[in-house]
C-alpha positions in Angstrom: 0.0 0.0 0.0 1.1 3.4 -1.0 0.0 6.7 -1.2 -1.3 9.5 1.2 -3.2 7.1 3.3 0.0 4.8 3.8 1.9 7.7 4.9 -0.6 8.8 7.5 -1.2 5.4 9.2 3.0 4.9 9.1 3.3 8.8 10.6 0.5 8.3 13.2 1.9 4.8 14.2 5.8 5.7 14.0 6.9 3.3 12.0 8.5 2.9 8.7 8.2 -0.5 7.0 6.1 -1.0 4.2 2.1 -1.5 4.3 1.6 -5.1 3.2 -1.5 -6.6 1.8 -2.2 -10.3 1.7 -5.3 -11.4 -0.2 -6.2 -15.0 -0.1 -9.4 -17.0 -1.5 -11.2 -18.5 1.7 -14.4 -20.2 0.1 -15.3 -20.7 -3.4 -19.2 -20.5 -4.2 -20.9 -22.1 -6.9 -21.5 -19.1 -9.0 -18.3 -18.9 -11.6 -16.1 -15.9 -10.4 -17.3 -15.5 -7.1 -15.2 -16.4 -3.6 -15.1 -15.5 -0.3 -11.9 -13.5 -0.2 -9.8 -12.9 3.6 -8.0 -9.5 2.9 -4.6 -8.7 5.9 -3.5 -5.3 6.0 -0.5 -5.8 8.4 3.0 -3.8 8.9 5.9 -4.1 11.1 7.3 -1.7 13.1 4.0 -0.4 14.7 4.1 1.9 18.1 1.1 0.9 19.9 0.4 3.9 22.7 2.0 2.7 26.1 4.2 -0.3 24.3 7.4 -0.6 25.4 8.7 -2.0 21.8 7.3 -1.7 18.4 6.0 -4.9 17.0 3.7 -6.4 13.7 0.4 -5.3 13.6 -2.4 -6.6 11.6 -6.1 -6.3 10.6 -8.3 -9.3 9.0 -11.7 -9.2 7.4 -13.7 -11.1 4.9 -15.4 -10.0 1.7 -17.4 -11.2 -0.9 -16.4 -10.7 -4.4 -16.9 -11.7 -8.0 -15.1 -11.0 -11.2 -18.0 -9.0 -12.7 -17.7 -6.9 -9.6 -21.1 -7.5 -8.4 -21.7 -9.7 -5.3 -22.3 -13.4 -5.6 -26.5 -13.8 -6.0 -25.9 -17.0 -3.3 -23.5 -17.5 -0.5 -23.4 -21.2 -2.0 
């Protein structure tokens, strides 16, 4: 991730490794094109208010996409 928004979270969390993104499929449904994708936004580095040491620091959530870029018309 780069750009203004990569810069701010880095500046308001102190640190200065790279934004990482990690996209992997986590269910496939039956309509063609269309999984249940797990997205992790995670970076190295990060100052947590009151740590003592920087460490990794990660966010994780779900969504459900399709090549068409419409949602799946069944979670099946």
């Amino acid at each position: 991730m780069t750009g203004e928004s990569a810069d701010a979270i880095s500046q308001r969390f102190k640190a200065n490794t790279p934004i990482s993104i990690d996209v992997t499929t986590d269910k496939r449904y039956r309509q063609p094109g269309c999984s249940r994708l797990k997205v992790t936004f995670w970076q190295d580095g990060v100052w947590l208010p009151g740590a003592q040491a920087p460490r990794k620091q990660s966010i994780e959530f779900g969504i459900n996409y399709c090549l068409d870029g419409l949602p799946p018309k069944s979670l099946q």
